[in-house]
N, C-alpha and C positions, 0 to 999 in steps of 0.2 A: 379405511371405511368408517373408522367409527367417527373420525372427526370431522369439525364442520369448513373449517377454514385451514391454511395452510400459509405464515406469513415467508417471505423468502425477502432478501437484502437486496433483489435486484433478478430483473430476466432470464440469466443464466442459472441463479438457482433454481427458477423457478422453474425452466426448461429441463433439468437435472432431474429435480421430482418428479414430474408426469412423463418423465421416462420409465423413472421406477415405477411406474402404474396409478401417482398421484392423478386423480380427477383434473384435466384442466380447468375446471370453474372455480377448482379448492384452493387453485394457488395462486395468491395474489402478490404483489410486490408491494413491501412496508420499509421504507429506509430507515436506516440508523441515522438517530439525530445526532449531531454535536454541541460541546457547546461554544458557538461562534464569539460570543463576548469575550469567554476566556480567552481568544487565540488570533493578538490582535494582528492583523496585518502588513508585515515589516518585508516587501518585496527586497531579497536577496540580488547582489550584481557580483558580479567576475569578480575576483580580486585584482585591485589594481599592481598590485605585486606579490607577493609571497604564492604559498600555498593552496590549494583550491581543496577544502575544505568539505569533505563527504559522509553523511552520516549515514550507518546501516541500524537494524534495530528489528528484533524479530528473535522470538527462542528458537534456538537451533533444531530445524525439521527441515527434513530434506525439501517440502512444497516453498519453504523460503528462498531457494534459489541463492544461499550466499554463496557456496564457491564460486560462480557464475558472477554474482558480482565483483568478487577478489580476481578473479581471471581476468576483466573489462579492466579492472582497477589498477593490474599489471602491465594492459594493454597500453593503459594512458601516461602509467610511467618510466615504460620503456619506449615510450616516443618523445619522453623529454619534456613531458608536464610534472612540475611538484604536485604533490598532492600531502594531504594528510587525511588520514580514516579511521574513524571512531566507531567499533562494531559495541550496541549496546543489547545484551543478550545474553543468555547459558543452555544451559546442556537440561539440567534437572538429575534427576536420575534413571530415568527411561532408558533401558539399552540402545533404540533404535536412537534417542536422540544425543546419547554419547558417542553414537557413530560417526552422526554428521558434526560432530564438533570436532573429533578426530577429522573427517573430511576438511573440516574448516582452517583449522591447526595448521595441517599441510598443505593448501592451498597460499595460506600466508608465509609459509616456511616456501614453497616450490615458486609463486611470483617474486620472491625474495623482498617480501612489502611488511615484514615486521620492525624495520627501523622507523616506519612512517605510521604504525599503527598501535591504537589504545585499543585494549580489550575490557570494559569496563564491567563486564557480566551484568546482572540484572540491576536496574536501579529502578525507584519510585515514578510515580509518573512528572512529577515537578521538576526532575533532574532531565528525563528524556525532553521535555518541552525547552527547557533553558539550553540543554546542549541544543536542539532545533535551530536558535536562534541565534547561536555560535558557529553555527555551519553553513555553506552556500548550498548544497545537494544531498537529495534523500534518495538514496539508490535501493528498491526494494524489487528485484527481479523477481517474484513470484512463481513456482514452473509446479507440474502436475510430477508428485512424487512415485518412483517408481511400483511403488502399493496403490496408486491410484489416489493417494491423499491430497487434495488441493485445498485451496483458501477456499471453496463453494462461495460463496459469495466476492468477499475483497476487504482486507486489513483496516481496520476502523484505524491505527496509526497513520497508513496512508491518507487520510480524509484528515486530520486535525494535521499533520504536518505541511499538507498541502495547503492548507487554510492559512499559514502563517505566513505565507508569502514564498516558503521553498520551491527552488524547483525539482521534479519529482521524475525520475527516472525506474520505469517498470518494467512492466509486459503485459504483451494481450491475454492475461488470464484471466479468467471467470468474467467476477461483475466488477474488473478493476477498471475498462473501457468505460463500462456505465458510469461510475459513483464520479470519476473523475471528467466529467463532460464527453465523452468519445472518443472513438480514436484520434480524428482532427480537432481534439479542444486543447488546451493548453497543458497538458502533460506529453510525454514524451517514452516514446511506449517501443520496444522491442520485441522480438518474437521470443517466446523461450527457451531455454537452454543456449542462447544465442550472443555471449561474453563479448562477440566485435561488434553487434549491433549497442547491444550497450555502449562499449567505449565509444562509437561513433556519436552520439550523442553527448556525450561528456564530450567529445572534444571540440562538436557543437557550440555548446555552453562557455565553451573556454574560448572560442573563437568569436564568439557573436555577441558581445555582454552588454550592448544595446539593447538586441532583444528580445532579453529576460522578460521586462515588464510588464509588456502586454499582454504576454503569455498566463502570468502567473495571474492578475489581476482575472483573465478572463475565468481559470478556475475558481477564484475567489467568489466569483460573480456568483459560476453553478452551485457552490459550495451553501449560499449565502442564501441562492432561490430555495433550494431543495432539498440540504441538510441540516437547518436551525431548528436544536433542540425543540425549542416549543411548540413549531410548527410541525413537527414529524410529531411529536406529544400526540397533536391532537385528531392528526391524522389517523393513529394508533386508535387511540378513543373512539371514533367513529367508527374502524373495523369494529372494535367490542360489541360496539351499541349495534349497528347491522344482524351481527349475529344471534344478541338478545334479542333483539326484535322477530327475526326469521325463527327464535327457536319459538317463543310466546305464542306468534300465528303459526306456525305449525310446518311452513313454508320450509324452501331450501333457504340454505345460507348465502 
């Protein structure tokens, strides 16, 4: 009540909020900008031989969905695809988030995928982008944890890895449909908690390395319209200025 404006990353939050009793006039959608310069665009192809190359990246919370990726991930290499998988992330000290890393542990102990996998715990953000670029697939299954915890909005890692040309393998969670062009745009989206819709997709990818291309460029495109730094900058500034304005005349916001 007391506030004038209410910003949300996307639709889904913002339908979240005026659930909880937020005013629908108070909540507007304000995207998170990137910055598109730094994150040039290197579209990713199959490997012509070796290994197929997957990165995860997320601290360990159960709304991250990784066992569920490790699950897909065993699906793909128990049908006879190499792979290798680089989970970049940790625990903290959080009970609940030591849970899911135990959860995690066993997951790569029970697909029997720790010959194939780096555990690199947290690293800077210069290392996460470089390893990006060293990878064909960003597997970030997102799912609604069982406290109710989700991404509300959608993984700003999602949004710069997808920018680089990766291709991006999810779920229909929250506003990760939105940020990434839709459900029919060039990401590649799964229901959640849903390990064989995942692998079906990866083994998509591994089947069709033609195309990659069009796909990824088409997110790059959305990425390009609708989340450049500068451009969301001053989108931002304009809410501000609206509100200064409505508070000065007396007006609503």
């Amino acid at each position: 009540e007391s506030v004038q404006r209410c910003l949300c990353e996307g639709p889904h939050m913002a339908s979240r909020l005026v659930d909880l009793g937020c005013p629908p006039g108070k909540a507007r959608v304000q995207r998170l900008g990137i910055d598109l310069d730094r994150l040039p665009f290197r579209p990713r192809e199959a490997p012509a031989e070796g290994p197929l190359r997957v990165l995860i990246v997320g601290s360990f919370r159960e709304k991250k969905g990784i066992p569920d990726a490790l699950a897909a991930l065993g699906l793909l290499r128990g049908a006879g695809v190499p792979i290798e998988i680089t989970v970049i992330g940790d625990a903290g000290s959080l009970p609940r988030a030591l849970r899911e890393k135990a959860r995690i542990l066993d997951a790569i102990r029970r697909h029997q995928l720790g010959p194939v996998t780096r555990l690199l715990g947290y690293q800077p953000y210069p290392v996460v982008i470089q390893e990006a670029y060293e990878h064909h697939v960003f597997l970030s299954p997102s799912v609604t944890a069982s406290d109710g915890d989700t991404e509300g909005g959608a993984p700003v890692t999602i949004l710069e890895l997808a920018a680089t040309g990766m291709p991006v393998v999810t779920t229909d969670h929250c506003d990760i449909p939105y940020v990434l062009g839709g459900l029919d745009g060039g990401a590649w989206f799964a229901a959640e908690g849903a390990p064989e819709e995942l692998a079906g997709h990866l083994r998509w990818l591994v089947s069709n390395p033609g195309a990659w291309e069009e796909r990824l460029l088409r997110v790059r495109r959305h990425l390009d319209e609708h989340y450049d730094r500068d451009a969301v900058g001053a989108q931002l500034l304009e809410q501000y200025e609206q509100v200064i304005d409505s508070a000065r005349c007396g007006g609503p916001p």
